[in-house]
C-alpha positions in Angstrom: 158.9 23.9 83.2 159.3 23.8 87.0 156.8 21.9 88.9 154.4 23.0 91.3 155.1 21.6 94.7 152.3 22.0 97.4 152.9 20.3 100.7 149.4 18.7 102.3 149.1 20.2 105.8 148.8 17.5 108.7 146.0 16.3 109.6 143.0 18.7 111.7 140.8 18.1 114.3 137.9 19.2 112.6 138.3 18.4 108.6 137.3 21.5 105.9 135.0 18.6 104.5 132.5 18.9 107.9 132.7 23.0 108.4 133.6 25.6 105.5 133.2 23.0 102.6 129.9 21.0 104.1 127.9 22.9 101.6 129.4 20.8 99.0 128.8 17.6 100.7 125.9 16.5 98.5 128.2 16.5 95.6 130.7 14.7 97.5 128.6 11.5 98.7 125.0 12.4 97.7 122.1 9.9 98.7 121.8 7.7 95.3 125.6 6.4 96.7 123.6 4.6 99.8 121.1 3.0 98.4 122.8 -0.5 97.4 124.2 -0.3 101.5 121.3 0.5 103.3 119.2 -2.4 101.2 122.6 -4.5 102.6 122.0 -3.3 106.6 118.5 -3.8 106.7 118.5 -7.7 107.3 120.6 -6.5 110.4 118.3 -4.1 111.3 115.1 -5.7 110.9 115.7 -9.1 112.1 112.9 -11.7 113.1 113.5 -11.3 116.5 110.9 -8.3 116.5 109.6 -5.4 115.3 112.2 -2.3 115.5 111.1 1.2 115.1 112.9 3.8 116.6 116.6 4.3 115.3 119.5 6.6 116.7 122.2 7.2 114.2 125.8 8.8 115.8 127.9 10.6 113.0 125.4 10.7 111.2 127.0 13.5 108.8 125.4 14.8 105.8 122.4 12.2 106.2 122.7 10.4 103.0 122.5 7.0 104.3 119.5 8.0 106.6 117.6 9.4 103.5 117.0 5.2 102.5 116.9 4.3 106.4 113.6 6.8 107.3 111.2 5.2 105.3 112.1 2.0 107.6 112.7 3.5 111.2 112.2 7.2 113.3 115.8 8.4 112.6 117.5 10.4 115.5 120.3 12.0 113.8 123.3 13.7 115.5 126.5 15.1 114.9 129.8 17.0 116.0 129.4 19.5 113.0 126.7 21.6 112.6 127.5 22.9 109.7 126.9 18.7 109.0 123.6 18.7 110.6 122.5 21.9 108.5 123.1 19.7 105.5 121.0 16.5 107.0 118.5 18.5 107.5 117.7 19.6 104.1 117.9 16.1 103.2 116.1 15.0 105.8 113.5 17.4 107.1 111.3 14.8 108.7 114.1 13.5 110.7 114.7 14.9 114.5 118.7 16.2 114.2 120.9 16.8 117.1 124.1 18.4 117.1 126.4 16.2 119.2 129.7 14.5 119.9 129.4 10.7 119.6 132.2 10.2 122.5 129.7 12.0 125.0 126.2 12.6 123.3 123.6 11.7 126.6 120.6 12.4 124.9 118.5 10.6 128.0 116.2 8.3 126.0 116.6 4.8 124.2 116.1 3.2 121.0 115.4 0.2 119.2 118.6 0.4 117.3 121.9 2.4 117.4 123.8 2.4 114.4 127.6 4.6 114.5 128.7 3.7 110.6 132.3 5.4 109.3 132.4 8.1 111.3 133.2 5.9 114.2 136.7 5.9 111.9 137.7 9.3 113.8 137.9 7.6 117.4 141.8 7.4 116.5 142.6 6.7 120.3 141.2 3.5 122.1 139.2 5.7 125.0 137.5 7.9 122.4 136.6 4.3 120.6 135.4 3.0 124.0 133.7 5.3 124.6 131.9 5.8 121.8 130.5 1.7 122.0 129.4 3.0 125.7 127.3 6.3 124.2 125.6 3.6 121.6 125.0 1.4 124.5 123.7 3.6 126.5 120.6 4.4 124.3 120.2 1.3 123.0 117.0 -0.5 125.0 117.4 -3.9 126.6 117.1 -6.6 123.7 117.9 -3.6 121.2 120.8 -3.8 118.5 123.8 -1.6 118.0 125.7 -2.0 114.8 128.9 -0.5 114.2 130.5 -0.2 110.6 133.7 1.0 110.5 135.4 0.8 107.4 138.3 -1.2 108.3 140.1 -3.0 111.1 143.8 -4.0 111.8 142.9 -7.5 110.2 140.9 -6.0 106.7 143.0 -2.5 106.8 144.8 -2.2 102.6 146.0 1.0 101.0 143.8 2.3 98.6 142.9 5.5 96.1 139.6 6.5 95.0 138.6 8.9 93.2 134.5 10.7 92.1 132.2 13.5 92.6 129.2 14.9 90.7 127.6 18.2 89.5 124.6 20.3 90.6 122.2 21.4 88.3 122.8 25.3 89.4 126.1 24.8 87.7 128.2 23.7 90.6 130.8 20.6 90.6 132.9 18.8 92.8 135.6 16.2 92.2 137.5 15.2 94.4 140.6 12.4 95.2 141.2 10.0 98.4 144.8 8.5 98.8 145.4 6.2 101.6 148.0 5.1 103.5 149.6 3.8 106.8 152.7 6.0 107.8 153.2 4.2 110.9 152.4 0.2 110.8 153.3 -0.2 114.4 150.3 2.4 115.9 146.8 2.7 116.0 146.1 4.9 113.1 146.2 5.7 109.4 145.9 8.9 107.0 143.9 10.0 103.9 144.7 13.1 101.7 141.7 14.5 100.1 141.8 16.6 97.0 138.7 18.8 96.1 138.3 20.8 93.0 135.5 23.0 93.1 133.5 24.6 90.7 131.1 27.5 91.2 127.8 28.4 89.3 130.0 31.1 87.5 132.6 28.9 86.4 135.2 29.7 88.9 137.0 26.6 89.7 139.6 26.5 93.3 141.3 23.9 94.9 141.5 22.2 98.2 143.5 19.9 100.1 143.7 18.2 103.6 144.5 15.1 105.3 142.1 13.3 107.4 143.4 10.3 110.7 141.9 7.5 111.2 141.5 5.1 114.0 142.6 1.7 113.5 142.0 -1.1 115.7 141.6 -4.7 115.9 138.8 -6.8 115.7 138.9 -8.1 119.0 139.6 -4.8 120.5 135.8 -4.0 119.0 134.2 -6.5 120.5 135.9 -6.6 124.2 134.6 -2.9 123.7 130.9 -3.5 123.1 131.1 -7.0 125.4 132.0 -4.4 128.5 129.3 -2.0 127.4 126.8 -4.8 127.7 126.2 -5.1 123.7 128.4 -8.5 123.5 128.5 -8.8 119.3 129.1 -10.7 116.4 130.2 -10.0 113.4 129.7 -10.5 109.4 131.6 -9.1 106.5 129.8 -6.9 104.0 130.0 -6.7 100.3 132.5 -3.6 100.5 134.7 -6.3 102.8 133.8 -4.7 105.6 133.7 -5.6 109.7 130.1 -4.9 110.4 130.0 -5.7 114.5 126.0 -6.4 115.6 125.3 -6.3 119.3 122.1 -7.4 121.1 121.9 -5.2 124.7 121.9 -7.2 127.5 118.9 -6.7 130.0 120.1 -4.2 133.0 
């Protein structure tokens, strides 16, 4: 029997993930996925050196990670995609939600904290990175915090495959498969191919397939970034061996 060959196209601007397939989002990364990593940021968050309650969060995507960080903080959440922001706010109804691009969101207020976590993965050239440390900065108050969580750097950066999804109780499912890889060791990026089988209420199950770029940088580039936007940082590594980069805004 012949084999099916189907080539993955290259990678898109914007991903079938964030627009036609948002809807399935909550089957895709759902809120009971965050829990275990928002208990893990809140030391960072809520440190002793006062009381934070205000909280702008960039790429904020489907909102699942806000659902466990509103009980603590008054979420601003923003995003490129609407269709994105749609989903956040069912999630999230109590939550004010912008629709946004984290390069050059001016929103014209500060916060106590500014958090970017992995969507700050599709900066994939240094300016868009740069200047995505210098929108956080610039709504971060004076003696505020930004934390930035990307999900790897050069240093941490190791081919992987993953695999999950869930079902709905109106009959829906998702499943879906992550392969990644570096094509190119010598430039600033890397790729993942997604899979997604989908399956309707009615039974219907379809396919699709994409491939997302990444941004991949150094640690040092990271924090020369967030040292000229005024948020000069340190950083820890997480349980998921992550670079999480935690900046204290200097006074103007």
């Amino acid at each position: 029997m012949a084999l099916l060959r189907t080539v993955i196209p290259p990678p898109v601007e914007e991903p079938h993930l964030y627009t036609d397939l948002a809807s399935w989002w909550p089957l895709f990364s759902p809120p009971e996925e965050y829990g275990e990593e928002a208990e893990d940021l809140l030391p960072m968050l809520h440190p002793e050196d006062g009381p934070a309650r205000t909280m702008l969060e960039l790429g904020s995507g489907g909102g699942s990670l806000a659902f466990h960080l509103k009980k603590h903080f008054t979420l601003t959440l923003t995003d490129r995609s609407a269709e994105m922001v749609a989903v956040s706010r069912k999630v999230n109804p109590e939550c004010e939600h912008r629709v946004g691009d984290m390069r050059s969101l001016r929103l014209g207020r500060t916060f106590d904290r500014v958090m970017v976590h992995d969507a700050i993965m599709y900066a994939v050239e240094r300016e868009d990175a740069r200047a995505t440390v210098h929108t956080a900065a610039a709504h971060c108050r004076p003696g505020g915090r930004v934390v930035l969580l990307p999900d790897c750097v050069r240093e941490t950066f190791e081919p992987l495959t993953e695999s999950g999804g869930h079902d709905s109780p109106d009959g829906r499912g998702m499943r879906y498969l992550m392969w990644t890889w570096d094509p190119d060791p010598d430039d600033e990026t890397f790729e993942t191919a997604f899979a997604y089988l989908l399956r309707e209420a009615d039974g219907t199950v379809s396919m699709s397939q994409e491939r997302h770029r990444f941004g991949l940088f150094r640690r040092d580039d990271w924090l020369e970034w967030m040292r000229e936007a005024g948020c000069p940082a340190t950083t820890r590594r997480d349980p998921w061996n992550r670079e999480v980069f935690i900046g204290v805004r200097e006074q103007d």
